[in-house]
C-alpha positions in Angstrom: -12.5 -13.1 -24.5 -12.2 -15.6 -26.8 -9.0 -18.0 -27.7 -8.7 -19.7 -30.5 -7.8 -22.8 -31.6 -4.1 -21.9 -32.0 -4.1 -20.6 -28.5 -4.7 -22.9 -26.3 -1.3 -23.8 -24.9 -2.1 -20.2 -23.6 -2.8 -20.3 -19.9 -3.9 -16.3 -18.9 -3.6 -14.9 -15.7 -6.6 -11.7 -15.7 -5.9 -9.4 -12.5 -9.4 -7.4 -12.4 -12.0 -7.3 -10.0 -14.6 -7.4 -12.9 -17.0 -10.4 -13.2 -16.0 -13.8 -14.6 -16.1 -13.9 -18.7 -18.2 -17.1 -19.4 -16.9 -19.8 -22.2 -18.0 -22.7 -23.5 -14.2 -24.0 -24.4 -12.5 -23.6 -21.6 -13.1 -23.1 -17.8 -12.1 -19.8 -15.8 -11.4 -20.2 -12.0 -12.0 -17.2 -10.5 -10.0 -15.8 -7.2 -10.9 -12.7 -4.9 -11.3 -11.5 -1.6 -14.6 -13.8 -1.0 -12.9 -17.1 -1.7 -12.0 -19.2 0.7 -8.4 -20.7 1.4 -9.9 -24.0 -0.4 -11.1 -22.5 -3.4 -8.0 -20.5 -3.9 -6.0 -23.8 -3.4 -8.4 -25.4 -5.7 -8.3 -23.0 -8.3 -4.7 -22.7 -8.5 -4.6 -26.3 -9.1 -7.1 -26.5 -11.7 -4.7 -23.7 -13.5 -1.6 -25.2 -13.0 -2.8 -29.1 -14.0 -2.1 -29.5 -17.9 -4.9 -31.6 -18.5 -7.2 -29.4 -16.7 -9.7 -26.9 -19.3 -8.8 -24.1 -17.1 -7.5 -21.3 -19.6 -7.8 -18.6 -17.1 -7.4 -17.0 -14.0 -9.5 -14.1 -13.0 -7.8 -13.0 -9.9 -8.4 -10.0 -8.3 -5.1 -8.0 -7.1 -5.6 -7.6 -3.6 -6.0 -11.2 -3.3 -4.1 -12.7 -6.0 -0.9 -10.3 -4.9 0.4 -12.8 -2.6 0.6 -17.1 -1.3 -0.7 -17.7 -5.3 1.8 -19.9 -7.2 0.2 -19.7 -10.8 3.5 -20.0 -12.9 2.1 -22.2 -15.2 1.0 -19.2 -16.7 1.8 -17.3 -20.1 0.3 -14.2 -20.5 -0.6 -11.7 -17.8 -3.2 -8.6 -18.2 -3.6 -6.6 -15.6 -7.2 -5.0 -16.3 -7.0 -2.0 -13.7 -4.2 -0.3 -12.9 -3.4 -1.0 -9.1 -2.7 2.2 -6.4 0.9 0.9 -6.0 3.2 -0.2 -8.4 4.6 -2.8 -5.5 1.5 -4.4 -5.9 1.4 -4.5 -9.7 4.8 -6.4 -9.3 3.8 -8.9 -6.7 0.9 -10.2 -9.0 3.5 -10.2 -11.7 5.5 -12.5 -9.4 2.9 -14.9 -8.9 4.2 -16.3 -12.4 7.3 -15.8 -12.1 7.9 -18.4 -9.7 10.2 -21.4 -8.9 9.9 -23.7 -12.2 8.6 -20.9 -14.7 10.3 -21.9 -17.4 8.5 -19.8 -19.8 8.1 -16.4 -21.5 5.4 -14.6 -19.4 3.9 -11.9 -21.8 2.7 -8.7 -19.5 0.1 -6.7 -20.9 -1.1 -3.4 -18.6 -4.5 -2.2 -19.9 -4.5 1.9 -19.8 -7.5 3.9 -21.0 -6.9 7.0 -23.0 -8.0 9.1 -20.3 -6.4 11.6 -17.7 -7.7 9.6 -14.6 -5.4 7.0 -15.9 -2.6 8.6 -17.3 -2.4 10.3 -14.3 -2.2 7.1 -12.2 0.5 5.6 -14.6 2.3 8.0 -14.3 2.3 8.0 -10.2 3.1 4.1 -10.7 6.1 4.7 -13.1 7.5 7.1 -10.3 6.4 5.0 -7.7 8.2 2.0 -9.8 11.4 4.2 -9.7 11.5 4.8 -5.8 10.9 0.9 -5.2 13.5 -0.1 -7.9 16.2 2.4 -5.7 15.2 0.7 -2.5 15.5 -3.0 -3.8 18.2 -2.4 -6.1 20.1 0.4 -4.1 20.8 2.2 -6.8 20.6 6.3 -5.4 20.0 7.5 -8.7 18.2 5.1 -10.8 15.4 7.1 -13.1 14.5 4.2 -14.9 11.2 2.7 -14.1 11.1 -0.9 -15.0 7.6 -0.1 -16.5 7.8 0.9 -19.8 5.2 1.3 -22.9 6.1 -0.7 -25.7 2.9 -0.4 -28.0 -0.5 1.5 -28.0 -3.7 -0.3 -29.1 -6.6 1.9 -30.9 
């Protein structure tokens, strides 16, 4: 990953369980299942202090999908698609909090492949039953998921 010099009011929030990219220009904190309750607290303060070189957030979604307040961030990419799309939207909501008063961009990473077509589709219809429960809408068919570009 590499941000340029135009980017860095960017502050990314990565939810993958893949290793930690390495820079030189900024730092990444990285959160999972291993960390303690003091290195998630850490981490989300290095990402959410403005004089801090921490760009990025690698956060895995098990344990960044809830107690994380990182709504200092901009951009989201979720590098794995998650078994539920409850869970996509609570590691959404972790920058989407209280005092976000930002555009957060959302990007879903889906390889062109039927293990994950299949599972985006099972989260759009997933996404559809959770959006009549919350919403109470009996016959809303509209997932709140939606594709708006393809990258080759």
């Amino acid at each position: 990953m590499r941000l340029s010099k135009r980017d860095e009011s960017t502050l990314m929030c990565i939810f993958a369980s893949r290793n930690k990219p390495e820079s030189e220009r900024f730092r990444v904190t990285r959160i999972d299942g291993a960390a303690s309750q003091e290195e998630r607290e850490t981490g989300c303060a290095d990402f959410q202090n403005p004089n801090s070189n921490t760009k990025v957030a690698l956060i895995s979604m098990t344990a960044g999908g809830q107690g994380l307040n990182l709504q200092a961030a901009t951009t989201i990419l979720f590098a794995e698609l998650p078994p539920k799309a409850t869970l996509l939207h609570q590691c959404e909501a972790r920058a989407h909090r209280q005092g976000q008063h930002s555009t957060v961009l959302v990007y879903i990473v889906i390889a062109d492949d039927a293990s994950d077509r299949a599972m985006w589709t099972q989260l759009k219809r997933s996404d559809v039953r959770v959006g009549r429960i919350l919403d109470g809408h009996r016959h809303a068919a509209q997932p709140t998921m939606e594709v708006n570009s393809v990258a080759q």
